[in-house]
TIKE-395654 format. One record per residue (C-alpha): residue number from 1; residue in three letters; y negated, z, x. Coordinates in pm, 1 decimal. Each point is the difference from the previous one (the first is absolute). Layout:
PT; NUM; ala; Y; Z; X
...
This chain:
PT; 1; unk; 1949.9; -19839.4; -5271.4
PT; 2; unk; -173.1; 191.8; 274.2
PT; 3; unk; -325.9; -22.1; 196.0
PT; 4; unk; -94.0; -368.4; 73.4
PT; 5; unk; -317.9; 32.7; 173.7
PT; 6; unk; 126.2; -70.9; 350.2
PT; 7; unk; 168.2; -313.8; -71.5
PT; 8; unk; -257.3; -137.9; -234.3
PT; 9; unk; -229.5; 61.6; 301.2
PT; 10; unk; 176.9; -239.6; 225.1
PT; 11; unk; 185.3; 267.3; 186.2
PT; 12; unk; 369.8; 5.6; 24.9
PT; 13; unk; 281.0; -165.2; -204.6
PT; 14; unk; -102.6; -223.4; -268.0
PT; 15; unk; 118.1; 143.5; -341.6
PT; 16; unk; 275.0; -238.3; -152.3
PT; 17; unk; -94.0; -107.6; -348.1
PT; 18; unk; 347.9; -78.7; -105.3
PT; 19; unk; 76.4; 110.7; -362.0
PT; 20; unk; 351.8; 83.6; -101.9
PT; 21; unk; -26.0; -78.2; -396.7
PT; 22; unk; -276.1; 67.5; -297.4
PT; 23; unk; -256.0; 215.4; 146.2
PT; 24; unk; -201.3; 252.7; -179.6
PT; 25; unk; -335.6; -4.4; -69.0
PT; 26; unk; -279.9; 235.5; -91.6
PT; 27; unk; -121.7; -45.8; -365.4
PT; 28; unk; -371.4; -57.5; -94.1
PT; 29; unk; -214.1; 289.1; 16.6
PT; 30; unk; -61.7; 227.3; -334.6
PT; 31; unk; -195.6; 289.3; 99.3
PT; 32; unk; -188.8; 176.7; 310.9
PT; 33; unk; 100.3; 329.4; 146.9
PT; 34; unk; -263.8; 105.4; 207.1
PT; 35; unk; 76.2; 261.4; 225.8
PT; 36; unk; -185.3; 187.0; 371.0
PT; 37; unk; 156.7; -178.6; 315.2
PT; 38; unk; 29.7; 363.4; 122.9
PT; 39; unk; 158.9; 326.2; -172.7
PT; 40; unk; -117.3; 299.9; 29.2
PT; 41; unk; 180.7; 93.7; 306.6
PT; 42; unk; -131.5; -283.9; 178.2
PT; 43; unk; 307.0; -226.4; 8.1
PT; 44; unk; 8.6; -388.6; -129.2
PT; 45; unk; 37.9; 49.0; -405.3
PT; 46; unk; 285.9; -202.0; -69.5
PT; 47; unk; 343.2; -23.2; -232.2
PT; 48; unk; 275.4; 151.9; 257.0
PT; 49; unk; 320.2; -179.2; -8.5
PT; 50; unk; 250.1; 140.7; -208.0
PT; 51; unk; -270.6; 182.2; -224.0
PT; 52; unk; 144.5; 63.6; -364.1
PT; 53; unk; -256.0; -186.4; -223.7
PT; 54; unk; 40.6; 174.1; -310.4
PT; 55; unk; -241.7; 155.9; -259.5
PT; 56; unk; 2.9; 350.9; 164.0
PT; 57; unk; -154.2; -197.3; 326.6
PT; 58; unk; -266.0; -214.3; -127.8
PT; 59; unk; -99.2; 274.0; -232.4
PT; 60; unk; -76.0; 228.7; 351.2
PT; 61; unk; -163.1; -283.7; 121.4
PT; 62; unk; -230.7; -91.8; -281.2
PT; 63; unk; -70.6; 420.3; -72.5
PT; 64; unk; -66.2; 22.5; 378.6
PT; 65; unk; -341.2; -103.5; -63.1
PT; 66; unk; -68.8; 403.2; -125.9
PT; 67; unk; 127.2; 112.9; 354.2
PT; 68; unk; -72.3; -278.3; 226.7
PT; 69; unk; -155.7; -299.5; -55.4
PT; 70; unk; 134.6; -169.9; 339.4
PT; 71; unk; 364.2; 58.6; -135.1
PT; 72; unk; -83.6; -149.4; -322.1
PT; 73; unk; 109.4; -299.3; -239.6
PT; 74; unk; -324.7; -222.5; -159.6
PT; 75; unk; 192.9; -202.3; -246.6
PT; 76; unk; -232.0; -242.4; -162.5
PT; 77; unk; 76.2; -233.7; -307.8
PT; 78; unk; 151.5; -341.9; -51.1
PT; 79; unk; -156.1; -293.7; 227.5
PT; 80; unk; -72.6; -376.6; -177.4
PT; 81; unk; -119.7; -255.9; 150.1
PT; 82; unk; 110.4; 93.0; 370.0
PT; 83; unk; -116.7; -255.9; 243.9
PT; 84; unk; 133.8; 98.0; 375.2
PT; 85; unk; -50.6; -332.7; 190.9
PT; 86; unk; 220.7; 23.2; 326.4
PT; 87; unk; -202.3; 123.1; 355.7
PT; 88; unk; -105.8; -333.9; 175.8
PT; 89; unk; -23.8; -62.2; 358.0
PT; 90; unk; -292.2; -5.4; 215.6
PT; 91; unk; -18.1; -287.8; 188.3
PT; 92; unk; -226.7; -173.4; 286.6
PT; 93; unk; -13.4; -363.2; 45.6
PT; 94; unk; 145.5; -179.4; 321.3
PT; 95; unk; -1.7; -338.6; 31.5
PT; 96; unk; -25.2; -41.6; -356.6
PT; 97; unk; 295.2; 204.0; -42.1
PT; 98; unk; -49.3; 327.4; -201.6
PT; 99; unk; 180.9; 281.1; 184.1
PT; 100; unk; 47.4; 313.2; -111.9
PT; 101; unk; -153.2; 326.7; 154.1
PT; 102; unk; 248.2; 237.9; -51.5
PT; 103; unk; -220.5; 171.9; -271.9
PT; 104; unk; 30.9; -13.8; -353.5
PT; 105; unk; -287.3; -34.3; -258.9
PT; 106; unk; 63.5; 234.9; -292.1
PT; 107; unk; -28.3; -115.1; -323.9
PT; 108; unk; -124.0; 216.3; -299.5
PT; 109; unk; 283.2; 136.1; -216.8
PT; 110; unk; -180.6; 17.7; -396.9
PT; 111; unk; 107.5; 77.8; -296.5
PT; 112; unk; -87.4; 117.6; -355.2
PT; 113; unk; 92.3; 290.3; -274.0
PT; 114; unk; -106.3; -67.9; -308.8
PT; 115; unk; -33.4; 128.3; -379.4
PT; 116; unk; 32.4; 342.8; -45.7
PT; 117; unk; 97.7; 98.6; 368.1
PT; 118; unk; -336.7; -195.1; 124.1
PT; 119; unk; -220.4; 282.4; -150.9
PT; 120; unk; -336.3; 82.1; 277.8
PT; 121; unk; 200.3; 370.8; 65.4
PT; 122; unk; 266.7; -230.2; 204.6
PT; 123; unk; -294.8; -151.2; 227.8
PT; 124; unk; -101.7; 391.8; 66.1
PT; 125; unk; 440.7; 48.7; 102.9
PT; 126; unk; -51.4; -284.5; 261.1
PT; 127; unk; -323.3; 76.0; 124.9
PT; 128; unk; 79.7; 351.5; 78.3
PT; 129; unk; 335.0; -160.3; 253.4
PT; 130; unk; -291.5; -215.8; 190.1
PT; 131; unk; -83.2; 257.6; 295.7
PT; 132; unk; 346.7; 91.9; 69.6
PT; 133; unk; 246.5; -164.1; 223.4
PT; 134; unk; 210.7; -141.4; -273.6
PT; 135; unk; 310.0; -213.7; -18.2
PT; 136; unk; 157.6; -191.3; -303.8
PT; 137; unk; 420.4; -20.5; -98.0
PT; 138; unk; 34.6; -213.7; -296.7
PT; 139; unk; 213.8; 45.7; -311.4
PT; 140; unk; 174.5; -331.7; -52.5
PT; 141; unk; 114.7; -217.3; -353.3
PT; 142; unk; 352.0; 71.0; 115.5
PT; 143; unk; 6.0; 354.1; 56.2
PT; 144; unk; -92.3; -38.7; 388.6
PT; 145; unk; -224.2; 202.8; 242.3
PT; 146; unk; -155.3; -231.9; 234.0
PT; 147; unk; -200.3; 138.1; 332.9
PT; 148; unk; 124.0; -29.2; 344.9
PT; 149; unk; 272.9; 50.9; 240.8
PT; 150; unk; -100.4; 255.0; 270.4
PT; 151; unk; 311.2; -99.8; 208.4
PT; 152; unk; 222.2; 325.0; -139.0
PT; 153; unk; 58.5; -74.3; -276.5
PT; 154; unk; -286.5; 170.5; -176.3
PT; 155; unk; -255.9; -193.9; -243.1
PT; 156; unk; -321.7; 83.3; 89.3
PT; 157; unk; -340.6; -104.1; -208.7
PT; 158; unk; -124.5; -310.7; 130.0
PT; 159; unk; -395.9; 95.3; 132.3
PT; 160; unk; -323.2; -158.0; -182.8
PT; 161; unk; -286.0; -60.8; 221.2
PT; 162; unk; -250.1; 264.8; -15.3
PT; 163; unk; -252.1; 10.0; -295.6
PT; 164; unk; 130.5; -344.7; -97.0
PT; 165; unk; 111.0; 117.5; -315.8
PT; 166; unk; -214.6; -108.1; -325.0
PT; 167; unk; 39.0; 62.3; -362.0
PT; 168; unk; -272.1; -130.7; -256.1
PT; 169; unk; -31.9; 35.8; -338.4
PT; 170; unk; -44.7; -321.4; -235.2
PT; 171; unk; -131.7; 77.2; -354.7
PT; 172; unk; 157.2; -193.1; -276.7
PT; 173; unk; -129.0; -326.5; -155.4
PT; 174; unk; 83.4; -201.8; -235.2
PT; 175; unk; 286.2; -201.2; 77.3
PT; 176; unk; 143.7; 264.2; 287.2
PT; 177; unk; 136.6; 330.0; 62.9
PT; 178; unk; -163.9; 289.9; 169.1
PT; 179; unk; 123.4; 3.3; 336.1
PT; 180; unk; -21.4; 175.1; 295.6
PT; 181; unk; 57.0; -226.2; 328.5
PT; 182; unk; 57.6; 151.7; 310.0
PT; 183; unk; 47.0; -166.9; 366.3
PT; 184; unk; 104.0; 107.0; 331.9
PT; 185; unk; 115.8; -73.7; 371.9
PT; 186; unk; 306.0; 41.1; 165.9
PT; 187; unk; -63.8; 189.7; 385.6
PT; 188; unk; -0.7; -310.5; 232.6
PT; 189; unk; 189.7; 225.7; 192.2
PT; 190; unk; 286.0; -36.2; -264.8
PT; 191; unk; 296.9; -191.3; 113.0
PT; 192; unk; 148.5; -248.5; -295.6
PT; 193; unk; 344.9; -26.7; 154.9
PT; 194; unk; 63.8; 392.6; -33.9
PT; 195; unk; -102.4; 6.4; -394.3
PT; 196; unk; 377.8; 84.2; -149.1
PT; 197; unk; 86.2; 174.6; -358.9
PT; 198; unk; 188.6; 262.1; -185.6
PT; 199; unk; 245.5; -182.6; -217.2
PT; 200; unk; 35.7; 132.2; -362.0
PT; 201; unk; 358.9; 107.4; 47.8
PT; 202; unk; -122.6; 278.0; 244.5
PT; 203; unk; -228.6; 132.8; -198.4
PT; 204; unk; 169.2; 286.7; -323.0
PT; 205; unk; -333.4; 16.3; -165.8
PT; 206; unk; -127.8; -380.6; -107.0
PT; 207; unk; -337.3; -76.8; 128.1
PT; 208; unk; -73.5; -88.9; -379.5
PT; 209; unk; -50.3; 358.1; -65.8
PT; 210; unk; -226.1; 80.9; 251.0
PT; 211; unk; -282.4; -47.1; -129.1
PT; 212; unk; 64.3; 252.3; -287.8
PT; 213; unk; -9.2; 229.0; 212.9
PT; 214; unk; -352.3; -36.1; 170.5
PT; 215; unk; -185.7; 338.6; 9.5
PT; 216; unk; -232.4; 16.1; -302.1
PT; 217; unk; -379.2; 89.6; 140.8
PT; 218; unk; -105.6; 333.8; -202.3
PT; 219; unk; -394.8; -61.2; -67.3
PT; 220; unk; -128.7; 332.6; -141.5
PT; 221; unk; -384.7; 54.3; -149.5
PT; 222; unk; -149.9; 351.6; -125.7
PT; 223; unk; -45.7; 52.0; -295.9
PT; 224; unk; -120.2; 340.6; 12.5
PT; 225; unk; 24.9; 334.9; 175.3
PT; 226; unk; -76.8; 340.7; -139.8
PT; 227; unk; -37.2; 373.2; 129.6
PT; 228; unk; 116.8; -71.6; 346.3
PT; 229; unk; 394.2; 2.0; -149.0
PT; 230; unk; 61.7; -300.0; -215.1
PT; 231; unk; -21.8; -406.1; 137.5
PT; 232; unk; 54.4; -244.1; -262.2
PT; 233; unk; 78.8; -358.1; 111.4
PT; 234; unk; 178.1; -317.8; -101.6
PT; 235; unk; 231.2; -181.1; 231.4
PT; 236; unk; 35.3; -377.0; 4.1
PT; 237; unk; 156.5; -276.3; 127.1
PT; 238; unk; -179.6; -242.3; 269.0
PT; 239; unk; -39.9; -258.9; -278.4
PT; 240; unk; -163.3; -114.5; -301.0
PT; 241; unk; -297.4; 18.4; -182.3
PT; 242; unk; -280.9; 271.7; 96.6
PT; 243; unk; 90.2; 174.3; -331.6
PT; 244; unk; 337.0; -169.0; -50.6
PT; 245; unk; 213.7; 129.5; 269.8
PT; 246; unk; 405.8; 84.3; -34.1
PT; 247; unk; -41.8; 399.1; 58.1
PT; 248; unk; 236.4; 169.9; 189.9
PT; 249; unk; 222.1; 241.4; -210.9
PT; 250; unk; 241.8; 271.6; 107.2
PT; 251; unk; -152.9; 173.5; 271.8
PT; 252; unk; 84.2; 330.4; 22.7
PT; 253; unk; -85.1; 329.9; 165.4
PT; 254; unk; 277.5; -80.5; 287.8
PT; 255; unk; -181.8; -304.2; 139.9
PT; 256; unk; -300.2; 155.1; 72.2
PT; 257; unk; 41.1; 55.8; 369.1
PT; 258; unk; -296.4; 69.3; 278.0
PT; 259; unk; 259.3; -76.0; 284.2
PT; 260; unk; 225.1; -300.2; -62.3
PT; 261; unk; 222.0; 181.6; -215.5
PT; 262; unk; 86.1; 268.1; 230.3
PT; 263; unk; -194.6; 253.7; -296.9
PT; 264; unk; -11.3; -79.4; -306.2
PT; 265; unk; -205.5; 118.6; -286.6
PT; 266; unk; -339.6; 63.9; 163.3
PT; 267; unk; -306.2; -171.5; 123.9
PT; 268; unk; -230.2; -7.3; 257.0
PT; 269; unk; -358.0; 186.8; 15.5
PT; 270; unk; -173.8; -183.7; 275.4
PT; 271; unk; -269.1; 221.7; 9.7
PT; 272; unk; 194.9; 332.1; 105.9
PT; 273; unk; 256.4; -212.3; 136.4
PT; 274; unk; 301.1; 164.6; -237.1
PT; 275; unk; 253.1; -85.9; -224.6
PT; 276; unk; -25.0; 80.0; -341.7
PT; 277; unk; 272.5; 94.8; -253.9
PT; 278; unk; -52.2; -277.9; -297.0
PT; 279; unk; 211.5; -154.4; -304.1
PT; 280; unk; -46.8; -308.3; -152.1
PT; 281; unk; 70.2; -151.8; -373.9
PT; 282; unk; -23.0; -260.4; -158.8
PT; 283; unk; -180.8; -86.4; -336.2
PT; 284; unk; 216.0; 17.1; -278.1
PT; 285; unk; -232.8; -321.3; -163.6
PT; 286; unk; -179.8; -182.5; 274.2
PT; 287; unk; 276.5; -137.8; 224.9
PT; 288; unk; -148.1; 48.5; 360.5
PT; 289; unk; -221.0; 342.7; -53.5
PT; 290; unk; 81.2; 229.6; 190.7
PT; 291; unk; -172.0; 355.5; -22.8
PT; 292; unk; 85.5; 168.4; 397.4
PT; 293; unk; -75.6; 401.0; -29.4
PT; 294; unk; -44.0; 194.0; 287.4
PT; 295; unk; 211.9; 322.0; 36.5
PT; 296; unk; -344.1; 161.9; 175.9
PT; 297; unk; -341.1; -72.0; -90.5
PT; 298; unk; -195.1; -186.9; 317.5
PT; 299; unk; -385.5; 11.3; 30.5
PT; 300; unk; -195.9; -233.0; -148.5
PT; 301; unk; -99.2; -270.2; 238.4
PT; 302; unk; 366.6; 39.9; 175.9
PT; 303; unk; 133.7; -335.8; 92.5
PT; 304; unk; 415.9; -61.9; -145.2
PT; 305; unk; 203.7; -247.2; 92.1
PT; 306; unk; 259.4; -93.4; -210.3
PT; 307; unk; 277.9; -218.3; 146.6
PT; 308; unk; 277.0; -144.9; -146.4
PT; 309; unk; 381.5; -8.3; 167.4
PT; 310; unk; 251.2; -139.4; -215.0
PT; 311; unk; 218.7; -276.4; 78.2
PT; 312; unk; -83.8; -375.3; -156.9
PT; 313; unk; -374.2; 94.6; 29.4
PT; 314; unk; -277.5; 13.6; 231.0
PT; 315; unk; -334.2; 135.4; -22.6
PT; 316; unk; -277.7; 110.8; 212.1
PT; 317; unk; -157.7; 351.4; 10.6
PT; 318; unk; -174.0; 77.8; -334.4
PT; 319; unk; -307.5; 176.4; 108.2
PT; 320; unk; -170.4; 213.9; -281.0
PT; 321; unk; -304.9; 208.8; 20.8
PT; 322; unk; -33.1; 330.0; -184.1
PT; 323; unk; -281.1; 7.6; -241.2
C-alpha cells in the first residue's frame, strides 16, 4: 500500500500487479460515517495508523460533537439499496477512436434507509452536513472501515463534492415503505486507486455496535416558567410523533453545564451575562419533565440558556424567557 498517484499519472515505475495468493477484499458497504475533512486544529481528519479502535475511542469521537463539531463522528443508519456505479472516463473522439482525457466523470453514489430509521427528522441530520466540507468512511458487512490511503498509512474520509449531498423524504403508499433516499458525489478530485480499508481484525470494538452509540439529539419545549426561579420543560428525542416522542429520562442536576462541562450545575442568564446556580429533577410520573429551579431569582424578561453536557447526548442551547 502507499501513495499511488505518481505512477497512476504516468510518471515513474509502473506498479507491478502481481498477486502472491487470495487477496482481500473490502466488503459491501453497511453504513455512512460522515465526518469534517478538517479537525479542529486544522489538520486532515483522518484514522492515524496504529489508532486503538475500541469503544472508549469512537465514543470520544461520536460525544465530540458537544466540544467540537470538526472533531466529530456523524454515524448514520443502515444503507439498502446502494447503487455506486464505478467513475467513467472522459473521452474525446479521434479518428473514430474514443480516447480518454485523463478526467473522470463521477457518478452519483445513492442509497436508501428505510422503515423506522427513514423518519423526516433524518432528512433534517443530513441537511444540516450540506454546507460543511464533509467526507464519508463507510462501515462495511464484514466489520471493515473503508476510506482512503493517504500514503502513511492513515485512512482518511474520502471527500464528497460540495453541496452534492441530497436526502428526500418519500411518504409511504400502499405497496412500499417510507423511505428516505439520499444521493451524492464523490470530489472529482478523489483518486480511486488510493481508496484502501480497515480490516475487522484491527478494529477491538465491532463496527456493529456503532451505531448504538450515536449521540441522542435532546429536543426540549417549555412548558412553563414561574416567579423568575422555576423552568419546567420536557426533553425528547429527535424522533417520533409531535406528541409521541421517546422522552429523555435521567438527567440530572450534574449535566447541566453553561461551559462544556467545565461547571456543572448552573445555567446561563444571557441577559446579565452570568451563571446561575440551578438543580434539576425529574418527574416522578411523566418520564421526560423536568422542573429546573434557579438557586437566585432573575428578572422577569431575563433570557436563560439551558445547555445540556452529558455524554451520549447532544442538544442545542435551550433558550427560555422569564415571564
Amino acid at each position: 500500500m502507499g501513495q499511488f498517484t505518481i505512477e497512476c499519472q504516468c510518471a515513474g515505475k509502473p506498479l507491478s500487479p502481481g498477486q502472491n495468493g487470495c487477496q482481500p477484499l473490502i466488503s459491501r458497504a453497511k453504513f455512512p460515517i460522515f465526518m469534517y475533512m478538517t479537525n479542529s486544529s486544522g489538520a486532515a481528519n483522518s484514522i492515524p495508523a496504529g489508532t486503538v479502535l475500541d469503544q472508549t475511542y469512537v465514543q470520544g469521537k461520536i460525544d465530540a460533537i458537544n466540544t467540537n463539531p470538526a472533531d466529530a463522528w456523524f454515524i448514520f443508519p443502515e444503507m439498502y439499496n446502494l447503487a455506486a456505479p464505478p467513475a467513467e472516463n472522459e473521452t474525446e473522439d479521434r479518428d473514430g477512436i474514443p480516447v480518454p482525457t485523463g478526467e473522470e466523470i463521477k457518478q452519483p453514489i445513492t442509497w436508501e434507509h428505510s422503515k423506522e430509521d427513514a423518519n423526516p427528522a433524518l432528512k433534517a441530520s443530513y441537511d444540516s452536513l450540506k454546507c460543511n466540507e464533509i467526507g464519508v468512511i463507510f462501515a462495511t458487512y464484514s466489520g471493515q472501515l473503508e476510506g482512503l490511503n493517504d500514503g502513511n498509512g492513515n485512512l482518511v474520509p474520502m471527500k464528497l463534492q460540495g453541496e452534492t449531498l441530497s436526502a428526500q423524504y418519500g411518504a409511504p403508499v400502499k405497496g412500499t415503505l417510507n423511505k428516505i433516499m439520499v444521493s451524492m458525489l464523490m470530489d472529482e478530485l478523489e483518486n480511486e486507486a488510493n481508496r484502501d480499508y480497515i480490516d475487522s481484525s484491527a478494529i477491538s470494538y465491532p463496527v456493529k455496535n456503532w451505531f448504538s452509540l450515536g449521540a441522542l439529539e435532546v429536543i426540549n419545549y417549555e412548558v412553563s416558567n414561574s416567579a423568575q426561579t422555576t423552568i419546567v420543560f420536557r426533553a425528547n428525542a429527535l424522533y417520533g410523533g409531535v406528541d409521541f416522542k421517546k422522552p429523555i429520562t435521567g438527567l440530572v442536576t450534574a449535566d447541566l453545564s453553561p461551559d462544556l462541562g467545565v461547571t456543572t450545575g448552573e445555567v446561563y442568564n444571557n441577559t446579565t451575562a452570568a451563571n446561575v446556580a440551578a438543580t434539576l429533577a425529574e418527574s416522578g410520573t411523566t418520564p421526560g419533565l423536568y422542573t429546573l429551579t434557579l438557586g437566585v431569582a432573575q428578572t422577569a424578561a431575563d433570557q436563560i440558556w439551558i445547555q445540556i453536557f452529558k455524554s451520549g447526548y447532544t442538544m442545542r442551547t435551550f433558550k427560555v424567557t422569564l415571564s
